[in-house]
LUMTI-544116 format. One line per field, with one value per residue: residue number from 0; residue in three letters; x, y, z of N, C-alpha, C in turn. Coordinates in Angstrom, 1 decimal. Layout:
# residues N
num	c(NUM|...);
residuo	c(ala|...);
n_xx	c(X|...);
n_yy	c(Y|...);
n_zz	c(Z|...);
ca_xx	c(X|...);
ca_yy	c(Y|...);
ca_zz	c(Z|...);
c_xx	c(X|...);
c_yy	c(Y|...);
c_zz	c(Z|...);
END
This chain:
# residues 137
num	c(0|1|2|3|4|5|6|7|8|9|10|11|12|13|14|15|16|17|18|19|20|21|22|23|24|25|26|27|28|29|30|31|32|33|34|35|36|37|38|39|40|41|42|43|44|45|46|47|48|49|50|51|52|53|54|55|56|57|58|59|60|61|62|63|64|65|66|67|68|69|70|71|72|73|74|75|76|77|78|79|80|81|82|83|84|85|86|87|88|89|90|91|92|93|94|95|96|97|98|99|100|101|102|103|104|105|106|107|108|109|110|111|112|113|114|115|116|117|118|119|120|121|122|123|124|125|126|127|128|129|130|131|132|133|134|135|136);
residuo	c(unk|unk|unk|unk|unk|unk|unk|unk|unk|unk|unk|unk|unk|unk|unk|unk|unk|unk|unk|unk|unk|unk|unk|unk|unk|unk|unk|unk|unk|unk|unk|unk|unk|unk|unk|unk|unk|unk|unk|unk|unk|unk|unk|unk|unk|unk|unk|unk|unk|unk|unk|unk|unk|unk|unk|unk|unk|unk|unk|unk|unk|unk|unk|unk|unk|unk|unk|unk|unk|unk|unk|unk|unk|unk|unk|unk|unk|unk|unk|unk|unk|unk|unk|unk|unk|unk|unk|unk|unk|unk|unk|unk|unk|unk|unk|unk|unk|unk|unk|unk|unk|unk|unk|unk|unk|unk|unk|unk|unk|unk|unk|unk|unk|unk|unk|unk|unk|unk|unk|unk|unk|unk|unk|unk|unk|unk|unk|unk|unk|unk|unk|unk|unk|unk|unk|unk|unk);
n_xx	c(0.8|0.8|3.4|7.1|10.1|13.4|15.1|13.7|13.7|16.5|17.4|15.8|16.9|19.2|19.0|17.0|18.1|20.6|22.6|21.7|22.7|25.3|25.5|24.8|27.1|29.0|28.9|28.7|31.6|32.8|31.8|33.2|36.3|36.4|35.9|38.2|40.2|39.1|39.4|42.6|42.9|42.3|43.9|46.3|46.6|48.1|47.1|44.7|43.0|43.6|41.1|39.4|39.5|38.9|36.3|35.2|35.9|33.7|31.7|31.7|31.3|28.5|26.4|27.3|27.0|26.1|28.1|30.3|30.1|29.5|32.2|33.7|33.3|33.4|36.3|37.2|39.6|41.6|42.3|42.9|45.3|46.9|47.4|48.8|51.1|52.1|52.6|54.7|56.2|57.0|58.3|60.4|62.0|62.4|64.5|66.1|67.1|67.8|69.6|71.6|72.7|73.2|75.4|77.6|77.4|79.2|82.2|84.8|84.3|83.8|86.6|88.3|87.4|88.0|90.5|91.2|90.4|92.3|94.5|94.0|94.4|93.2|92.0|93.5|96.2|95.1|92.7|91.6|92.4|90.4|87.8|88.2|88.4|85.9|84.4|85.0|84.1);
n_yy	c(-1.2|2.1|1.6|2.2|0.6|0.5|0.3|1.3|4.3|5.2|4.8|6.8|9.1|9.3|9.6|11.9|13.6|14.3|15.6|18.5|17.5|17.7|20.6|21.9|20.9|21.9|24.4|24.8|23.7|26.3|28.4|27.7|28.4|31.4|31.5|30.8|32.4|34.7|34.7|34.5|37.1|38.6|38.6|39.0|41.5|44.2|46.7|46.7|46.9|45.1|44.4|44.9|42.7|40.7|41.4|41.1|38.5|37.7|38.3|36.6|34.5|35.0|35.8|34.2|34.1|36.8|38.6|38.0|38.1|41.1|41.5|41.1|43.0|45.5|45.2|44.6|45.4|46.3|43.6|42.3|43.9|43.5|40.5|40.3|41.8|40.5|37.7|38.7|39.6|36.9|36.1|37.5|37.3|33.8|34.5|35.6|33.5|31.7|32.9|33.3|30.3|29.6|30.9|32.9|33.9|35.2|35.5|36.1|36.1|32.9|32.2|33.1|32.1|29.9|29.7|30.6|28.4|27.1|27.8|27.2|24.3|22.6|21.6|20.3|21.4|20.5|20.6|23.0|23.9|23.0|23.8|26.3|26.6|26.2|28.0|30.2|29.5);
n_zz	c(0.0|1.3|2.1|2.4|1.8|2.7|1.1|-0.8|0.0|0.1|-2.3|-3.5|-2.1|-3.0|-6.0|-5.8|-4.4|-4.4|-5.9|-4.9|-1.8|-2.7|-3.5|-1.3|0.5|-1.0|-0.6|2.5|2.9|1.7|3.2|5.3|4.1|3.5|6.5|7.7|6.2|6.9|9.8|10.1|8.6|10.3|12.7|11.5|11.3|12.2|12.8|14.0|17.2|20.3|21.8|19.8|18.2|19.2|19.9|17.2|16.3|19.1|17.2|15.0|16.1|17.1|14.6|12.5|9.3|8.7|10.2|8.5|6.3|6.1|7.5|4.9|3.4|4.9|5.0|3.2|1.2|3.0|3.5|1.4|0.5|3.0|3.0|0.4|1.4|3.1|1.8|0.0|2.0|3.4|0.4|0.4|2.6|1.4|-1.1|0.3|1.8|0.1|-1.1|0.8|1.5|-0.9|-1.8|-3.3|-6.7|-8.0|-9.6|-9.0|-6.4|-5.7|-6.3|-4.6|-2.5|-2.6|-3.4|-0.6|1.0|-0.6|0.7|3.2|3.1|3.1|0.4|-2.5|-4.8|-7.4|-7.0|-6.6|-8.9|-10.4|-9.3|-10.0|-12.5|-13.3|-11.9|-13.9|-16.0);
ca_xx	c(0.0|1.9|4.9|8.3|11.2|14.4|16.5|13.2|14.2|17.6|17.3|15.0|17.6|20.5|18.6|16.7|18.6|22.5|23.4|21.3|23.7|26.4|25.5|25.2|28.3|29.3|28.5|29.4|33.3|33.0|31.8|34.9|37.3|36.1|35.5|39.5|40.6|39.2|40.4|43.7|43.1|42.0|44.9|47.9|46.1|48.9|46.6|43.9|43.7|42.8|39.5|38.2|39.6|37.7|34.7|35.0|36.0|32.3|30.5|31.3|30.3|26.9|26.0|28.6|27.2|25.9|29.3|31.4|29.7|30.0|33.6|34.2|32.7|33.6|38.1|38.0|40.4|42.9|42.4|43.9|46.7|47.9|47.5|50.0|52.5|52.6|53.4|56.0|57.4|57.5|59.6|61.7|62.7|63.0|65.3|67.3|67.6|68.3|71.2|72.6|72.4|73.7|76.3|78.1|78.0|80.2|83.4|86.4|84.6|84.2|88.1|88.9|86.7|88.6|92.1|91.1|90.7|93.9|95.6|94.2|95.0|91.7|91.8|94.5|95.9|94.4|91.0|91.5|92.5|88.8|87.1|88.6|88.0|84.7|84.0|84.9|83.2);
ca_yy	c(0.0|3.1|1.6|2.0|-0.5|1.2|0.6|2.3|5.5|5.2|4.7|8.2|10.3|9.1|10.1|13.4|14.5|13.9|17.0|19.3|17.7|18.4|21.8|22.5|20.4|23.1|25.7|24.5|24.4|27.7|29.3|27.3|28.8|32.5|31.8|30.7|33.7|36.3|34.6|34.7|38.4|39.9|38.1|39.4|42.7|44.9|48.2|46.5|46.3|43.0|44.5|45.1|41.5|39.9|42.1|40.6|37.0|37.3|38.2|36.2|33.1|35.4|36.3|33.7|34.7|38.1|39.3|37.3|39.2|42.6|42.0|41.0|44.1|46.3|45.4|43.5|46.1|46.0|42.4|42.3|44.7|42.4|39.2|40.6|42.2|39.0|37.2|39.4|39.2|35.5|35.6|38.3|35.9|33.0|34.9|36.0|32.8|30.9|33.4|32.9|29.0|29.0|31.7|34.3|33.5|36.2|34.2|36.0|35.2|32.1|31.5|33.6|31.4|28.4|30.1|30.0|26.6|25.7|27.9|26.4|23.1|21.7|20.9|20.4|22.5|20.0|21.1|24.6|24.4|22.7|25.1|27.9|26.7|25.8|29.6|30.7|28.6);
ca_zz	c(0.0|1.1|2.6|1.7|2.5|3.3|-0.1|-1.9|0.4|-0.2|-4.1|-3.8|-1.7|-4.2|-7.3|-6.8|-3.5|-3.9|-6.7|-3.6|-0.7|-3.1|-3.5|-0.3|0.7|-1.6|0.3|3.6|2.9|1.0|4.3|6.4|3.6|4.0|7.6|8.3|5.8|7.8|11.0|9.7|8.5|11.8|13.7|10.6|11.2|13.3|13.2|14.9|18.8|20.9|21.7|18.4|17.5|20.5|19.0|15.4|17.3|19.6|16.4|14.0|16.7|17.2|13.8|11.6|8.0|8.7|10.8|8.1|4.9|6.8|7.3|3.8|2.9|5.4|5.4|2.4|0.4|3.5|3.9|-0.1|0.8|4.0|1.7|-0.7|2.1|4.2|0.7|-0.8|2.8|3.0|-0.9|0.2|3.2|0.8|-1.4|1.0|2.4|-1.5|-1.6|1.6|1.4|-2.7|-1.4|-4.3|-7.8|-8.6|-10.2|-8.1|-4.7|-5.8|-6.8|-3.5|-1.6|-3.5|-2.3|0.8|0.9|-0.7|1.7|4.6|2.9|3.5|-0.9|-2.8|-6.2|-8.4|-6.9|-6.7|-10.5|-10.9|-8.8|-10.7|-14.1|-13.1|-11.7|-15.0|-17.3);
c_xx	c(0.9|3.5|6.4|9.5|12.4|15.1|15.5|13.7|15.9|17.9|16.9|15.9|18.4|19.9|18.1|17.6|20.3|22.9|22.4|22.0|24.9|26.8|25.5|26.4|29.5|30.0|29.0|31.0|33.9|32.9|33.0|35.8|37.2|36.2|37.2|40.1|40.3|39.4|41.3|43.9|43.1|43.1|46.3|47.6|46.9|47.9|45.3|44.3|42.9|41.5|38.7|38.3|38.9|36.3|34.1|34.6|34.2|31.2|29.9|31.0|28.7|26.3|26.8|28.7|26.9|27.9|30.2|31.6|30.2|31.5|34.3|34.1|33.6|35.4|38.1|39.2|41.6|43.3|43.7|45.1|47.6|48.3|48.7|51.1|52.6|53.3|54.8|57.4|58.2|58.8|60.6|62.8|63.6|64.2|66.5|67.9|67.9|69.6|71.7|73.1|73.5|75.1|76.7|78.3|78.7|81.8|84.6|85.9|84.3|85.7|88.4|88.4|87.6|90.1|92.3|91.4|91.8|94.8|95.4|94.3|93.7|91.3|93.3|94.9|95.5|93.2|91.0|91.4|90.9|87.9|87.0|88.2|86.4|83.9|84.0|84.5|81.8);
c_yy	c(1.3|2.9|1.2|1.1|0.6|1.4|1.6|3.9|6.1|5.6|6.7|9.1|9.9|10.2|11.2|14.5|14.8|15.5|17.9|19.1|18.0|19.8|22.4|22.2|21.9|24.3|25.7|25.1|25.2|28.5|29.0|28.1|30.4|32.4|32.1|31.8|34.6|36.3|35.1|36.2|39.1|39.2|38.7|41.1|43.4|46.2|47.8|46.1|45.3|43.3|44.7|43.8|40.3|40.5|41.2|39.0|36.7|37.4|37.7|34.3|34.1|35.3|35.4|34.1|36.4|38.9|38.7|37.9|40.6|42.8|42.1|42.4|45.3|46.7|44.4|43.9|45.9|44.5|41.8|42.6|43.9|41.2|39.5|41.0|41.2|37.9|37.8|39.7|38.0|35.4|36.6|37.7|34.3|33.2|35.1|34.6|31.5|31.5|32.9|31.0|28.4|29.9|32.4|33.5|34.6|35.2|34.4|35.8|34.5|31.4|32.3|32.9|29.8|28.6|30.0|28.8|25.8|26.6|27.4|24.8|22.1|20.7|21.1|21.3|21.9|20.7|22.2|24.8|23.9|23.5|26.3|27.5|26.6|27.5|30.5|30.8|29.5);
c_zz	c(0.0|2.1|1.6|2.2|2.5|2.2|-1.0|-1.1|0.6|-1.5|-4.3|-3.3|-2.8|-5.5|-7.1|-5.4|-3.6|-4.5|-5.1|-2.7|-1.7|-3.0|-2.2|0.5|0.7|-0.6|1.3|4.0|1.7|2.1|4.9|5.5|4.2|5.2|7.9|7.8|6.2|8.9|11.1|9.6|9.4|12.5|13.0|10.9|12.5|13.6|14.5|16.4|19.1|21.1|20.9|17.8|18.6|20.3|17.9|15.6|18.0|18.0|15.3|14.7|16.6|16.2|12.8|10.7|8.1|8.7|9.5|6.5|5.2|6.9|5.9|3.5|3.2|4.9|4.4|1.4|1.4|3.7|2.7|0.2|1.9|3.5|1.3|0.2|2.8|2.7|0.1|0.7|3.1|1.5|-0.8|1.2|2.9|0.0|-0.9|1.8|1.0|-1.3|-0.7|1.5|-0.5|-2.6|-3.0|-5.2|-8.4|-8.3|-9.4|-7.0|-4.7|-5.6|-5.1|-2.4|-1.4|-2.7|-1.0|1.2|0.6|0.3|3.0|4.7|2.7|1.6|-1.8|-4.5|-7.1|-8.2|-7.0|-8.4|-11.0|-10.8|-9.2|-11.9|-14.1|-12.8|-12.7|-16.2|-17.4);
END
């Protein structure tokens, strides 16, 4: 009559319900992304003080989508501008820490680097002469 067995209500969420939990799946961890990126932004945020970030903190538990649109809105041009100076700080750190690590490719302090070495014996003038032709090549 009108009963269903358990696989027919299974069969029926699969087929007209699944693309709808997708979408909202969707959705879901679209809000967590935004949510952790303006965590992140109000915590990189040096202008701001602790009580405006314990403000933002109570309201985006009170209010999650409201307070979380509003911030977008409100600090989303400085949020950009911190983005980009926390990156370009991070590769100005990596740089600097490639060169120190790969040390001078400038060819005479290389070979003077090389001299060193055979004067404190540590390689011998076969190597030096490799080291040197090799810095010049």
């Amino acid at each position: 009559m009108g009963s269903t067995t358990q696989k027919e209500g299974f069969e029926r969420m699969t087929n007209s319900g699944f693309l709808w939990n997708m979408v909202v799946f969707f959705f879901f961890i679209m809000y967590f992304m935004m949510l952790f990126q303006v965590i992140g932004d109000l915590f990189r945020d040096k202008e701001l003080g602790g009580f405006a970030k314990f403000l933002w903190c109570l309201f985006l538990l009170v209010a999650p989508f409201l307070s979380l649109f509003i911030y977008l809105i409100a600090r989303g041009d400085g949020m950009a501008k911190r983005t980009i100076a926390a990156q370009s700080e991070m590769q100005q750190q990596m740089d600097d820490y490639v060169k120190q690590t790969a040390g001078s490719t400038d060819p005479a302090a290389q070979i003077a680097n090389a001299k060193k070495l055979l004067d404190d014996g540590s390689i011998d003038q076969a190597e030096f002469d490799k080291l040197k032709a090799k810095a010049l090549a």
